[in-house]
Rosetta silent file (secondary structure, phi, psi, omega in degrees, C-alpha in Angstrom):
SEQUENCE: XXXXXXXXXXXXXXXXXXXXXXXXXXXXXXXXXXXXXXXXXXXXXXXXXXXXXXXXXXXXXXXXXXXXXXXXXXXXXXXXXXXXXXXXXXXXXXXXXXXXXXXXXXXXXXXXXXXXXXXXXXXXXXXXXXXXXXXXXXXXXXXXXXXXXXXXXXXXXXXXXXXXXXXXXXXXXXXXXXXXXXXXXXXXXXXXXXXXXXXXXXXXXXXXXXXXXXXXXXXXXXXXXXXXXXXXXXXXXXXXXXXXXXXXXXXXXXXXXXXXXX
SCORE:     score description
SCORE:     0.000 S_00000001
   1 L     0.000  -46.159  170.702  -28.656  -39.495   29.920 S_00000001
   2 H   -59.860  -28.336  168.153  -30.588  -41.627   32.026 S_00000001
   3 H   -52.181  -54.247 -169.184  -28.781  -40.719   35.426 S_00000001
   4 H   -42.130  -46.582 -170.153  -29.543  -37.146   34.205 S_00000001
   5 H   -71.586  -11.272  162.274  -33.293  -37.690   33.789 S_00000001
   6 H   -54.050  -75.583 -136.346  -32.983  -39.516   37.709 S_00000001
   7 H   -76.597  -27.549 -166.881  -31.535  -36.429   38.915 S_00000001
   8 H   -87.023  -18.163  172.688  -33.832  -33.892   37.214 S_00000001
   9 H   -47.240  -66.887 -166.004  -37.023  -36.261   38.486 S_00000001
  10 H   -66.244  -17.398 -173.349  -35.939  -35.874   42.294 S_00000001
  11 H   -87.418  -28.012  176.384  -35.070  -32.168   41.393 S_00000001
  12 H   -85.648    5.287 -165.618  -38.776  -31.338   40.247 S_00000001
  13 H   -84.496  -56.941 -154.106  -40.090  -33.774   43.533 S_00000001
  14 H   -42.237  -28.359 -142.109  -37.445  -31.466   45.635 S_00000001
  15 H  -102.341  -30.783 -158.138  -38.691  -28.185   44.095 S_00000001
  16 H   -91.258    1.690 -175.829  -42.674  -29.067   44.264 S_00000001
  17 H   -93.825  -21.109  174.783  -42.243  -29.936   48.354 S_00000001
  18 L   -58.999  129.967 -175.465  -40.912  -26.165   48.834 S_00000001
  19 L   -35.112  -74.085  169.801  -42.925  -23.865   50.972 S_00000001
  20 L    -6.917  -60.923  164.154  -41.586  -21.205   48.901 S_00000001
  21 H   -64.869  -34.773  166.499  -43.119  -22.600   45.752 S_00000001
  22 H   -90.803   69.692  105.659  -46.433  -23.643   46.546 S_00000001
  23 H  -100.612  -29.152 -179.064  -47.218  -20.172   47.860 S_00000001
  24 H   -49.960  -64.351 -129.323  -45.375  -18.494   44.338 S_00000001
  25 H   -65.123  -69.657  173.845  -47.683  -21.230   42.683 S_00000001
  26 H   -33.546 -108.097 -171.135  -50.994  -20.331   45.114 S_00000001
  27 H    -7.159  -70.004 -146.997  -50.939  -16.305   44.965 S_00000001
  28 H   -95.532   -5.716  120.496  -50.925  -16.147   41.336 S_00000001
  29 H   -11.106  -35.599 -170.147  -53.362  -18.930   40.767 S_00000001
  30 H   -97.201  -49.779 -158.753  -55.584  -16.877   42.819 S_00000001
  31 H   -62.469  -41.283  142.849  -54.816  -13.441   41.481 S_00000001
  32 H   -13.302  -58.086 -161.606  -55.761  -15.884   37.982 S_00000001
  33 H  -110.349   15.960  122.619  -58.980  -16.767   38.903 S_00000001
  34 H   -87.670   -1.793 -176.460  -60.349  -13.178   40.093 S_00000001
  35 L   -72.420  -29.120  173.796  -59.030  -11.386   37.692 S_00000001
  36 L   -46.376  -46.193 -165.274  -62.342  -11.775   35.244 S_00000001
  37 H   -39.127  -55.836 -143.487  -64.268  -10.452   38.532 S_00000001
  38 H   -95.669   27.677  135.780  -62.289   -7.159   37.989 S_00000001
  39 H   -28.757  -47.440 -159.625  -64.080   -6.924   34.407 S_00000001
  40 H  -106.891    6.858  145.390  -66.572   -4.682   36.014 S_00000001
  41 L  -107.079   -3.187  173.237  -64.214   -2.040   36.754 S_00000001
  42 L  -115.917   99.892  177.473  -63.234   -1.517   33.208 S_00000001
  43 L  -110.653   -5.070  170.306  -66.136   -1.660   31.082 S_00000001
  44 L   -61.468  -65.618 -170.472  -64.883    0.228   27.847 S_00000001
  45 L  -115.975   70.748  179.985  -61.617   -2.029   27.687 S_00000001
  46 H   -70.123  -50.917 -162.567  -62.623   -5.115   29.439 S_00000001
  47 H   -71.127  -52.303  170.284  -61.241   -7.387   27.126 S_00000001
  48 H   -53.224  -65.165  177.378  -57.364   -5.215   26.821 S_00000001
  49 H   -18.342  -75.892  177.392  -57.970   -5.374   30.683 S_00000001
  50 H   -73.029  -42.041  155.328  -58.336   -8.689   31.530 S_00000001
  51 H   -53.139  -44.017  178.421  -55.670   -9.831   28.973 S_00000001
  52 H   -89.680  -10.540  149.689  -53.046   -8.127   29.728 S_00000001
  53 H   -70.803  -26.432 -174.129  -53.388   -8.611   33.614 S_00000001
  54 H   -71.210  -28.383 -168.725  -53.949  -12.336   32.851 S_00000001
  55 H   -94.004  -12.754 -168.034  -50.674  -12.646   31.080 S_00000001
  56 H   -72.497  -22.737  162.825  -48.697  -10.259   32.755 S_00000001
  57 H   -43.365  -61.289 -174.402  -49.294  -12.595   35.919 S_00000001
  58 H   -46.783  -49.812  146.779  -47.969  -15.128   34.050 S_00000001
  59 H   -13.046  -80.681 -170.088  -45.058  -13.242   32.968 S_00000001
  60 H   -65.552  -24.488 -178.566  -43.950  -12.069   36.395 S_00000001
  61 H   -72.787  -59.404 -164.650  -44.816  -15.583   38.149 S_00000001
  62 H   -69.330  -16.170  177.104  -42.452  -17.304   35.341 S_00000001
  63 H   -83.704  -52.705  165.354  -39.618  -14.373   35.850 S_00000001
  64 H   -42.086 -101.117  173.248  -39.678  -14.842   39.936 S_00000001
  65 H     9.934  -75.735 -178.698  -39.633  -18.583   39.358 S_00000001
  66 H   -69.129  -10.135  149.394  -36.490  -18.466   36.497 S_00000001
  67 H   -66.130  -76.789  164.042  -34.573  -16.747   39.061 S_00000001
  68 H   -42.455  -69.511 -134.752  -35.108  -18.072   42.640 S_00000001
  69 H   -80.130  -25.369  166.816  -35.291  -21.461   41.884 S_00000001
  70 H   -83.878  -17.268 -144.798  -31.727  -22.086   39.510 S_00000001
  71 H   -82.540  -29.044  165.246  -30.512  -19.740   41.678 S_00000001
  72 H  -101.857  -28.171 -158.658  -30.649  -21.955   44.730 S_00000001
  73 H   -60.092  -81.204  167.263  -31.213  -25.139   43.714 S_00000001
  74 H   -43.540  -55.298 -174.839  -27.074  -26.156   42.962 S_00000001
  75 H   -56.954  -36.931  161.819  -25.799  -23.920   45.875 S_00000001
  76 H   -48.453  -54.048 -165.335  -27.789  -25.932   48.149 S_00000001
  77 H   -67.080  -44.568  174.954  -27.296  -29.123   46.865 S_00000001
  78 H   -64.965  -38.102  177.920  -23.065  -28.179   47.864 S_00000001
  79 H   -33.886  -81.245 -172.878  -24.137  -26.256   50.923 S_00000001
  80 H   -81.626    8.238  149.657  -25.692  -29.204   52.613 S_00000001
  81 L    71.250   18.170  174.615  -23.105  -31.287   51.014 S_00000001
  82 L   -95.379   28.451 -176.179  -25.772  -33.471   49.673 S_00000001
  83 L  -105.931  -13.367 -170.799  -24.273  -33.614   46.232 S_00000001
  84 H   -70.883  -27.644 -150.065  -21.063  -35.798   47.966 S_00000001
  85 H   -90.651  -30.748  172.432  -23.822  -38.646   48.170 S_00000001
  86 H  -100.334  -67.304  159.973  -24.610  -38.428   44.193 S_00000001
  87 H    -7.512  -64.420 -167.738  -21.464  -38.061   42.812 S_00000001
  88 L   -43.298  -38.814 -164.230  -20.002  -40.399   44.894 S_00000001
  89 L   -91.010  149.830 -169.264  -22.030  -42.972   42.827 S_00000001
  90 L   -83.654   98.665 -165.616  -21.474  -43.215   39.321 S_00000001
  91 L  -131.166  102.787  151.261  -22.792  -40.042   38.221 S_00000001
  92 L   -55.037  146.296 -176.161  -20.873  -37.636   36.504 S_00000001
  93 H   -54.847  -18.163 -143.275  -20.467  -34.067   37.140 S_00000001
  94 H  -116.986  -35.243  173.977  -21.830  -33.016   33.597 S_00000001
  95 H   -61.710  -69.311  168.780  -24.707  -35.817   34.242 S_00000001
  96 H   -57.326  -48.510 -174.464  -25.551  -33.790   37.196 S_00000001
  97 H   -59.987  -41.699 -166.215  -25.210  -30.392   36.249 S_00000001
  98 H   -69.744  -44.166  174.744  -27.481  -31.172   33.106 S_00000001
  99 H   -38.936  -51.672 -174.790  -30.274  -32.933   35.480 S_00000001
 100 H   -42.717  -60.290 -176.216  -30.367  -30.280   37.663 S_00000001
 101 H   -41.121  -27.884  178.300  -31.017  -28.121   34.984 S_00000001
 102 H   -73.105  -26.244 -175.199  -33.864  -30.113   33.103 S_00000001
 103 H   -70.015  -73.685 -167.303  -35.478  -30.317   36.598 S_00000001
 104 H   -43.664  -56.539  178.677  -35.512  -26.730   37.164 S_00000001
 105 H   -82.665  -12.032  169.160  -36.667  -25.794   33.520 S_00000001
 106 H   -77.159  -19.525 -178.685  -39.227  -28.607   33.143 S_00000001
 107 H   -61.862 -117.607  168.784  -40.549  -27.294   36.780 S_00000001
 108 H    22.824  -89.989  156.330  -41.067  -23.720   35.068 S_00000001
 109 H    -6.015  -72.687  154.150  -42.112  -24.899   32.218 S_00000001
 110 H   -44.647  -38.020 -171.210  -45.041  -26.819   33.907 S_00000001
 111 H   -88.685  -13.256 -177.338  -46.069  -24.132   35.812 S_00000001
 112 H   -72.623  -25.207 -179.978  -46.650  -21.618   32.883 S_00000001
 113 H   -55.210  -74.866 -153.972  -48.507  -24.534   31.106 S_00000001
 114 H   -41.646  -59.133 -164.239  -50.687  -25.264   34.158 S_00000001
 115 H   -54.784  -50.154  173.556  -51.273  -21.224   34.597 S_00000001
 116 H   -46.273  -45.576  168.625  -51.824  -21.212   30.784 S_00000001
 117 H   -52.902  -48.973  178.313  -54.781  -24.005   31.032 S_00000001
 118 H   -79.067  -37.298  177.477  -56.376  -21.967   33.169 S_00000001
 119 H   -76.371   30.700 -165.778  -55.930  -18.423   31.834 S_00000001
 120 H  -131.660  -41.736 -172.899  -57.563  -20.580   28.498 S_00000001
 121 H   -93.811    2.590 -158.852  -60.194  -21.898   30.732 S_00000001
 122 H   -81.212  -64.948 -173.984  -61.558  -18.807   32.805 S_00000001
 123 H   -33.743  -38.702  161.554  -62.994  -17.307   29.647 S_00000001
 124 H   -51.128  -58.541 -165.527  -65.289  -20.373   29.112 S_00000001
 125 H   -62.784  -19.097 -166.108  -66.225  -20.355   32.689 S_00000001
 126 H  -119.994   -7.317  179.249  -66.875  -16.374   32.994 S_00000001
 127 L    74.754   24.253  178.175  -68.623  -16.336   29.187 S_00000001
 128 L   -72.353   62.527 -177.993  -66.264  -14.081   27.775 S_00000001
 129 L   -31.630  -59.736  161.957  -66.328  -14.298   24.285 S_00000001
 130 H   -44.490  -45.053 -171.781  -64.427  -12.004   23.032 S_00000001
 131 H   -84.359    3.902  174.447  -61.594  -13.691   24.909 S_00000001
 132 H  -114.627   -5.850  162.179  -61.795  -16.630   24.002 S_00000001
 133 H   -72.632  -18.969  172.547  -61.665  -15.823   19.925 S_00000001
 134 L   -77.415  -26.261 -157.488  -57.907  -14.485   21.353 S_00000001
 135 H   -47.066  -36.643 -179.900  -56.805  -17.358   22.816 S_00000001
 136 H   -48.458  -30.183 -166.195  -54.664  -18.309   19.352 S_00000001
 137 H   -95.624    1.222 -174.994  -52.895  -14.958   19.863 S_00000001
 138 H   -98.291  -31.223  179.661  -52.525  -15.615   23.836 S_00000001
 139 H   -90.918   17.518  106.367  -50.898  -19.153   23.276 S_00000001
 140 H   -13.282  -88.045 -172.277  -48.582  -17.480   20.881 S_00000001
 141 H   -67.110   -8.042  153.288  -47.337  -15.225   23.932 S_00000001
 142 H   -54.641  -52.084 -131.357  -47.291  -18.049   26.416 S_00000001
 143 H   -87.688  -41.348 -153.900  -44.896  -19.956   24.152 S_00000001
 144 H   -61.856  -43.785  165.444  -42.751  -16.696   23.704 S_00000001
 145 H   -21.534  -34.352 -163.607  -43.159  -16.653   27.661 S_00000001
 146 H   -80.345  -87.872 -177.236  -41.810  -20.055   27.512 S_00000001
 147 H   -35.923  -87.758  159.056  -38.942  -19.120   25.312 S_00000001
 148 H   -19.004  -87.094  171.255  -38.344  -16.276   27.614 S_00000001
 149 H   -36.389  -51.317 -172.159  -38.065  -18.007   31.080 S_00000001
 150 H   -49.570  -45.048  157.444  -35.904  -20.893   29.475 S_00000001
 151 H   -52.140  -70.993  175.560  -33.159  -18.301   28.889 S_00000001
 152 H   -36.421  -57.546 -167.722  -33.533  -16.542   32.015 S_00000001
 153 H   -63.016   -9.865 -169.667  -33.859  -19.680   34.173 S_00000001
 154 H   -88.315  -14.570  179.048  -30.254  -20.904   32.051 S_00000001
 155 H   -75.362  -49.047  165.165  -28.646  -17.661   32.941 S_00000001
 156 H   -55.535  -55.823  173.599  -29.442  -17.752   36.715 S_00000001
 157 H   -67.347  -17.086  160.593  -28.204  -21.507   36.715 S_00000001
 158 H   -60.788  -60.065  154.478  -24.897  -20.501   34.693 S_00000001
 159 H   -13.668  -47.372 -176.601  -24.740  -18.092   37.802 S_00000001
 160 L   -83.151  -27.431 -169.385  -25.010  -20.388   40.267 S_00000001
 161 L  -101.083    4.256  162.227  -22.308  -22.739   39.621 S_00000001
 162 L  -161.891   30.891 -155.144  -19.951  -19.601   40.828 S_00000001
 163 L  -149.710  152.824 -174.378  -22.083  -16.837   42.580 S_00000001
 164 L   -95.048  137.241 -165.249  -23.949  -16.981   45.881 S_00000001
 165 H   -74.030   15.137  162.123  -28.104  -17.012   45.387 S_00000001
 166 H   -96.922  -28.257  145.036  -28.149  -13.653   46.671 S_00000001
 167 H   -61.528  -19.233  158.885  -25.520  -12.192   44.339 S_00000001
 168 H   -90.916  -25.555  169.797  -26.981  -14.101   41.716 S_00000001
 169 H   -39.322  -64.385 -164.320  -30.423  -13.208   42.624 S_00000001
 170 H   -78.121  -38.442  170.615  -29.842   -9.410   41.861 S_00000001
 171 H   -56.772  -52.135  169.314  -27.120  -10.058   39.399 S_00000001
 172 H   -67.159  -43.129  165.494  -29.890  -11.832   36.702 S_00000001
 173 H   -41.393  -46.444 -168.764  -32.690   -9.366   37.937 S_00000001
 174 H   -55.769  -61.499 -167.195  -30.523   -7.002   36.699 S_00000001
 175 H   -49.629  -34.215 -171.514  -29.431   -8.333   33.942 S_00000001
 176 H   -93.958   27.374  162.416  -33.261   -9.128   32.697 S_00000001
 177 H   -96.939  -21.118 -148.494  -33.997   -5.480   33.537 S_00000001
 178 H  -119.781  -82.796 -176.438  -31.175   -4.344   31.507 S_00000001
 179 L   -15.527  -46.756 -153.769  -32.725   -6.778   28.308 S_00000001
 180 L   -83.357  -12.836 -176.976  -35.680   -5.880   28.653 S_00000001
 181 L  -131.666    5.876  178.993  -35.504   -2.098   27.940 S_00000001
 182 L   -85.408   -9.728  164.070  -32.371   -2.032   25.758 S_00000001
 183 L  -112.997   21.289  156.280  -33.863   -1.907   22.417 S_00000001
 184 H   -80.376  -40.469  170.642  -36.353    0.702   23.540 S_00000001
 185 H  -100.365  -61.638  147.982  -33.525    2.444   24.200 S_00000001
 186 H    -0.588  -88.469  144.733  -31.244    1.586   21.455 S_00000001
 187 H    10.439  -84.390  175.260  -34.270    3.251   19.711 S_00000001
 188 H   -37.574  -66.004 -172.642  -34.245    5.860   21.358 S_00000001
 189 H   -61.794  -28.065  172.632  -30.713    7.264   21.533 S_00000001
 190 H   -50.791  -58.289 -175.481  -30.950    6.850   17.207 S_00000001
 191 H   -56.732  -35.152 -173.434  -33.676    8.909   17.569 S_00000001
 192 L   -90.365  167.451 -179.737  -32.064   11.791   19.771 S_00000001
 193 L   -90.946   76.767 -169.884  -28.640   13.277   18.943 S_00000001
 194 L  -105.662  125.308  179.283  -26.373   11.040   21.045 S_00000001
 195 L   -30.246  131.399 -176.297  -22.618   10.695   20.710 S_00000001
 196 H   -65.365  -43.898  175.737  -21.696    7.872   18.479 S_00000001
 197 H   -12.528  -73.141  173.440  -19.340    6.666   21.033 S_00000001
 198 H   -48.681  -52.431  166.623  -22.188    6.409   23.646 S_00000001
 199 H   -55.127  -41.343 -173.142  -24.401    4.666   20.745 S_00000001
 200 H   -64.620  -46.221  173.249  -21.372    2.243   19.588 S_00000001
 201 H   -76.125  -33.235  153.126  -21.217    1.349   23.082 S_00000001
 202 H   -44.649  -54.661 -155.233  -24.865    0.153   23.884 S_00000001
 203 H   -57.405  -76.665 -152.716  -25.008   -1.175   20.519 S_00000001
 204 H   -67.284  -25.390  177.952  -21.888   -3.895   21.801 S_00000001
 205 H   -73.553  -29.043 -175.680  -23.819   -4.257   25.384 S_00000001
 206 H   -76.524  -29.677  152.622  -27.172   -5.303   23.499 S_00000001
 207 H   -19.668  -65.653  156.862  -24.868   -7.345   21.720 S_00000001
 208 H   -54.567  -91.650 -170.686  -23.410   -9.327   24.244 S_00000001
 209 L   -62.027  165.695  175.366  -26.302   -9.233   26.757 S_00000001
 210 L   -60.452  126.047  168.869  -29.621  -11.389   26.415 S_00000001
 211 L   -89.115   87.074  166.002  -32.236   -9.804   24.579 S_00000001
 212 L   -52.341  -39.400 -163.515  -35.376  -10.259   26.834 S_00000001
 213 H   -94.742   10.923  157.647  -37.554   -7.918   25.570 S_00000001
 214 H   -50.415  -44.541  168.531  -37.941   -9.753   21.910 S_00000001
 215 H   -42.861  -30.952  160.452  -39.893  -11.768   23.816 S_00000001
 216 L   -32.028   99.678 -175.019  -42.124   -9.408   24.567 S_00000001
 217 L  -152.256   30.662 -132.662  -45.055   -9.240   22.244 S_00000001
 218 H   -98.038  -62.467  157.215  -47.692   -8.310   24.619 S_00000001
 219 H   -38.681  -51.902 -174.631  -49.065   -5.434   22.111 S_00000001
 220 H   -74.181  -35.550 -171.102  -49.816   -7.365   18.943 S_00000001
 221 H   -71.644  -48.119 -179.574  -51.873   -9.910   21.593 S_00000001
 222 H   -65.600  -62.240  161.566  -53.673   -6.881   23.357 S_00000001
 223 L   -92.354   57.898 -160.904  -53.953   -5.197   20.309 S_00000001
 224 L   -37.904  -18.896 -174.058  -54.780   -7.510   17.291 S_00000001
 225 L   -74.140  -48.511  134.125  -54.596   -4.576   14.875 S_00000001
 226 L   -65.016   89.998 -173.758  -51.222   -4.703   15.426 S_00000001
 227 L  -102.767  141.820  152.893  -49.335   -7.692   13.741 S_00000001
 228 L   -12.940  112.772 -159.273  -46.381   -8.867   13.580 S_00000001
 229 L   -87.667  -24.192 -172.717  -45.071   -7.442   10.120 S_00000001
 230 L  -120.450   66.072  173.806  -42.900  -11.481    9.601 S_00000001
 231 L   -83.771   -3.711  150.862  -44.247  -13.919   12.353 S_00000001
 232 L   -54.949  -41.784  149.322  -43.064  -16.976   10.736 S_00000001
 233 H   -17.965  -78.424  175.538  -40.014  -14.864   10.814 S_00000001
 234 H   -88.835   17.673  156.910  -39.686  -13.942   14.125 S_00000001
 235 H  -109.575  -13.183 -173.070  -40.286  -17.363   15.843 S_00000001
 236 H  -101.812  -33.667 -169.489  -37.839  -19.012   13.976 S_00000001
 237 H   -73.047  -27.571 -170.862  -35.573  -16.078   14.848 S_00000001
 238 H   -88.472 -135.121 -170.070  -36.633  -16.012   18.319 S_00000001
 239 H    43.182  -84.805 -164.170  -36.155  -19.845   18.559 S_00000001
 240 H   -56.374  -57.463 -178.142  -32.606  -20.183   16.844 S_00000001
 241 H   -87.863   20.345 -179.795  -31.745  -17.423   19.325 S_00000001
 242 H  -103.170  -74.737  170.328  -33.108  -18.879   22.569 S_00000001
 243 H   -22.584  -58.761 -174.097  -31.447  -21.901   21.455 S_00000001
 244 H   -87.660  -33.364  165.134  -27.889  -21.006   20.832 S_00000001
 245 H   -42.705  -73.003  178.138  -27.482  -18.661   23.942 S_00000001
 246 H   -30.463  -72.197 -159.969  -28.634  -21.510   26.379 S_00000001
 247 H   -88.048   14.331  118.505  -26.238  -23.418   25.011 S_00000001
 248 H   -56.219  -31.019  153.688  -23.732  -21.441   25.133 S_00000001
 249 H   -65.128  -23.154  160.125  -24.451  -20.974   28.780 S_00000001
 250 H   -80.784  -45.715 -177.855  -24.692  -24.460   29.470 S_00000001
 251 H   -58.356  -38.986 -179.597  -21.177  -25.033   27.931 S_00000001
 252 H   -91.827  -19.292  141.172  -19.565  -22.524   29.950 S_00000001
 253 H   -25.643  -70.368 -163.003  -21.808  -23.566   33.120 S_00000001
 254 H   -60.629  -44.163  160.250  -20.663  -26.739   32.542 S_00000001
 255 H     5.087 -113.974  174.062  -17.125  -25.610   32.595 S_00000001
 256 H   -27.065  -85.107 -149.659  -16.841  -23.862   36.014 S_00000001
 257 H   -56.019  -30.517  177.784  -18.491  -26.540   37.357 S_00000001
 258 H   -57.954  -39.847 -158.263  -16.254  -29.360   36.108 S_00000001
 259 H   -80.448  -77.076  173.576  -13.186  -27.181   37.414 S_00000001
 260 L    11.914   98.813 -160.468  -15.097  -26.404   41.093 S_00000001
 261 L   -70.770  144.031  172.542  -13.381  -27.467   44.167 S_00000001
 262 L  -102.336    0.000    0.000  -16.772  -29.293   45.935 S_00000001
């Protein structure tokens, strides 16, 4: 365990020296800290406004992030053949593969906190009141946020250990595109008069794939009126099932990679 936590150390130094990152990291920092300004074009729903652009930053910064960054991160390290040089030393493959990963998702992690601190702290700073009696229901939807990247970023690094980052790039986009609207549509197709076939078969694809948009909760936070009907409920379910996916995805990660001519 301790090699691992070496390797995931040098993997968050490795990740925070990228151009790439500090510019993700920049932009939406910025787009962060003007967004109160743009208060004063909405003055009927200021408050719906400015929340849901503040989190949806967040959102979209931590989905870019939980792609890119397992997506390259391993392919590199064989690419430039600098992985010959850790191995070599007595480090196991399973030691590595797990560092990387903690590097990559503690990376993440950090930056939604850090973004989070700030979307927490603008409201003081801009006198927003209202918005700052939300904040319990906004650190709620960080955490789901949270939740939500940690999957994503474990799917794109299961990826990775047998997919090129540009075929994994599009392949996980997809795939969290395809989460993210399937029980909106699931929904849907009940409601309309759709062959059971065609239902029976979604039904086994929502199955199978990761369900992204439970994470989603973006409404009850915007719209306080709407709660949660269980939310002790649904965080433990949402939990349990963030939990046991990853690690299914680590186990079969780890696989391939054990078997993987280097």
């Amino acid at each position: 365990m301790k090699n691992s936590l070496v390797i995931s150390r040098a993997t968050i130094q490795e990740i925070v020296n990228k151009k790439t990152f500090l510019i993700t990291i920049f932009i939406a920092l910025l787009f962060m800290i003007i967004t109160p300004a743009l208060g004063v074009l909405s003055t009927r729903q200021e408050h719906t406004t400015l929340t849901s652009i503040t989190l949806g930053i967040i959102q979209i910064t931590a989905i870019i992030l939980s792609i890119i960054l397992p997506s390259t991160s391993l392919p590199n390290e064989i690419e430039q053949k600098t992985i010959y040089l850790i191995i070599s030393k007595p480090v196991s493959r399973t030691q590595f593969f797990l560092g990387k990963f903690i590097g990559i998702w503690a990376t993440i992690s950090l930056v939604i906190a850090l973004m989070s601190s700030i979307l927490f702290l603008l409201p003081i700073l801009w006198q927003k009141e209202l918005w700052i009696k939300s904040i319990p229901l906004m650190s709620q939807g960080v955490c789901m946020y949270i939740a939500q990247a940690s999957l994503l970023t474990c799917l794109s690094f299961f990826f990775s250990t047998f997919l090129s980052p540009v075929l994994n790039f599009f392949l996980s986009g997809g795939i969290y595109f395809l989460g993210s609207i399937m029980n909106p549509l699931i929904t849907s197709l009940e409601r309309d008069h759709t062959p059971k076939i065609l239902k029976m078969l979604f039904t086994v694809i929502q199955a199978c794939m990761p369900n992204f948009s439970h994470y989603n909760i973006q409404n009850s936070i915007i719209h306080p009126e709407h709660q949660l009907v269980n939310p002790t409920l649904y965080w433990v379910s949402s939990v349990s099932y963030t939990i046991v996916y990853m690690s299914i995805l680590l186990i079969l990660g780890k696989i391939i990679f054990d078997r993987r001519e280097l």
